[in-house]
N, C-alpha and C positions, 0 to 999 in steps of 0.2 A: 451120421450115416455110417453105416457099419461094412467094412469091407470083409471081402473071402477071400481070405490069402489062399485055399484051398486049389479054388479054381482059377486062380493065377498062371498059373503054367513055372515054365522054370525062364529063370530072366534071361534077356538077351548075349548074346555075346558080345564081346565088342570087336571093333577094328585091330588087326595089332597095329602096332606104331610105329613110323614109318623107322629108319635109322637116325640115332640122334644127330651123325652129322650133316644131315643133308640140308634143315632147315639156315643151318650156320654157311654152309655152299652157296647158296640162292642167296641169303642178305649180301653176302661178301661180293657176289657178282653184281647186284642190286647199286655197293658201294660204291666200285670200280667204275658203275657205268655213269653215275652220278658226278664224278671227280673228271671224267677225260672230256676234254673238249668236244664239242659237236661236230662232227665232220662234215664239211662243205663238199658237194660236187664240183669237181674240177671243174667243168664244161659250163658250167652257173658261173664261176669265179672268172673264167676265162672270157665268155661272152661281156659282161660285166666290163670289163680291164679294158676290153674293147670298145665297147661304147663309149664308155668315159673318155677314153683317149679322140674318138673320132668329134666329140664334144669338144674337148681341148682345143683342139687345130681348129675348126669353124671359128670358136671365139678369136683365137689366134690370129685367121685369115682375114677376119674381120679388121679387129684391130690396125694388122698392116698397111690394109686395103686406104683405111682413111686419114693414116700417118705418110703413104707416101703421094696420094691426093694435097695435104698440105705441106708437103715438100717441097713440090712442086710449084711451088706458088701461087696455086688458087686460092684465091680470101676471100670464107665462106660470111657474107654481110645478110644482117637482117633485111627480110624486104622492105623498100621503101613505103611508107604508108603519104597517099594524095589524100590532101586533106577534104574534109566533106563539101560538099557544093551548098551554097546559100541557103537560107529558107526562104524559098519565094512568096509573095503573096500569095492568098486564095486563090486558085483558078477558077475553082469552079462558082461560079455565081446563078446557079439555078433556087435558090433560097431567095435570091432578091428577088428573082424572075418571077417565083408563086405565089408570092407574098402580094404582087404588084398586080398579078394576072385577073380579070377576070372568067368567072365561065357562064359560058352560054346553055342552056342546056332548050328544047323546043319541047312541050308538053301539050300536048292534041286538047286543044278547049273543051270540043264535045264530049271528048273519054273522061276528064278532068269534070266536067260541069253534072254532069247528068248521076242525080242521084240511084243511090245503092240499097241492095239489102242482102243478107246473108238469110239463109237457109240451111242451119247444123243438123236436123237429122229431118226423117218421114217416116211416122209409128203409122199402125195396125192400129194400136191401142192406145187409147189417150193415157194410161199410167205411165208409158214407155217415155211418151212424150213430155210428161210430168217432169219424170227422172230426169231427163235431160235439160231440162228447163233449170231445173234445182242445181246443177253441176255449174251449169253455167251461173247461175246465180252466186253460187262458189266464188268465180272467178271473180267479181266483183261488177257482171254486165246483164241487161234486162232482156229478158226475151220473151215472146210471145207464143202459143201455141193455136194456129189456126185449122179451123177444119176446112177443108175441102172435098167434092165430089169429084171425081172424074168416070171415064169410061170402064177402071179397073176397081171400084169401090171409095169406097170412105177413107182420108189418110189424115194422119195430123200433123202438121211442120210444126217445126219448132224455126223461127225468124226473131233475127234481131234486124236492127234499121228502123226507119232509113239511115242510111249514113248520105251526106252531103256531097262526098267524092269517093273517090277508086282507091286512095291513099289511105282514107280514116279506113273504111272498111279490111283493108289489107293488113294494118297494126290493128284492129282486133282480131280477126282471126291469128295474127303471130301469135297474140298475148293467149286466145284460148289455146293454142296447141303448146303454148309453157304450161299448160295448167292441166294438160290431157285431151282434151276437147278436140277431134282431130276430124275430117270431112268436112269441115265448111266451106260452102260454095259461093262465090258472091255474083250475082245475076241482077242484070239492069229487068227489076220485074213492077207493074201497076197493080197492086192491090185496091180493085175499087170492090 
């Protein structure tokens, strides 16, 4: 690259320089301050002196306080320890009590006796009824999907049963609402 010294202009001036001794001035004062102690505020030193001291006497007042408590002749003893009280036998004896107990419980014959059936849903549409059929079949229990007329049209249940009492019927439906299966009814009904 070729330069124009032409059109350069004329070089700069410089600074003049400062006097030679002054930089030698500044180090020497730089030295000076390096070498003399740091100077503390009185009024820090003094507060200081003071608390330490009012420290001092507390510990002091302390000390005296419980040298002439045993001057005195108070004799500071461990406290006496009463030794533990017996191990009694068991008190409580309700373990023998349940163990021993019978229970009575009274369970209504006629509500007990008289057979059951469950009815999980009521389609429009025998496919819906299908579905539902097949889910429950899922769950490892047999159902039936019956048609019926009434006064509001055609419907179709889905019914499992008979079941023999209130109790069977009530652990299936538990078992189908673990499995999702959730509205089953169970109604004392005569399918003839």
């Amino acid at each position: 690259m070729a330069v124009d010294y032409a059109k350069r202009g004329a070089p700069k001036k410089r600074k003049p320089a400062a006097k030679k001794n002054a930089p030698k001035r500044a180090a020497a004062r730089k030295n000076n301050s390096r070498n003399a102690p740091p100077q503390i505020p009185f009024k820090a030193l003094f507060i200081t002196v003071i608390v330490v001291a009012v420290f001092a006497s507390f510990l002091w007042f302390l000390k005296s306080d419980r040298n002439a408590e045993l001057a005195e002749g108070t004799v500071v003893t461990a406290p006496s320890l009463e030794p533990l009280p017996e191990f009694s036998a068991e008190r409580w004896q309700y373990i023998e009590e349940l163990e021993n107990r019978q229970v009575e419980v009274e369970v209504p014959e006629i509500a007990e006796s008289q057979r059951r059936l469950m009815q999980c849903g009521s389609f429009r549409s025998f496919a819906d009824a299908e579905t539902l059929k097949a889910r429950i079949a899922m769950a490892g229990f047999e159902s039936q999907v019956r048609e019926t007329h009434g006064s509001n049209g055609r419907w179709f249940r889905v019914i499992l049963g008979p079941f023999e009492n209130l109790r069977a019927a009530q652990r299936t439906n538990n078992q189908l609402q673990r499995t999702g299966v959730y509205g089953c009814q169970i109604w004392l009904w005569n399918l003839d």
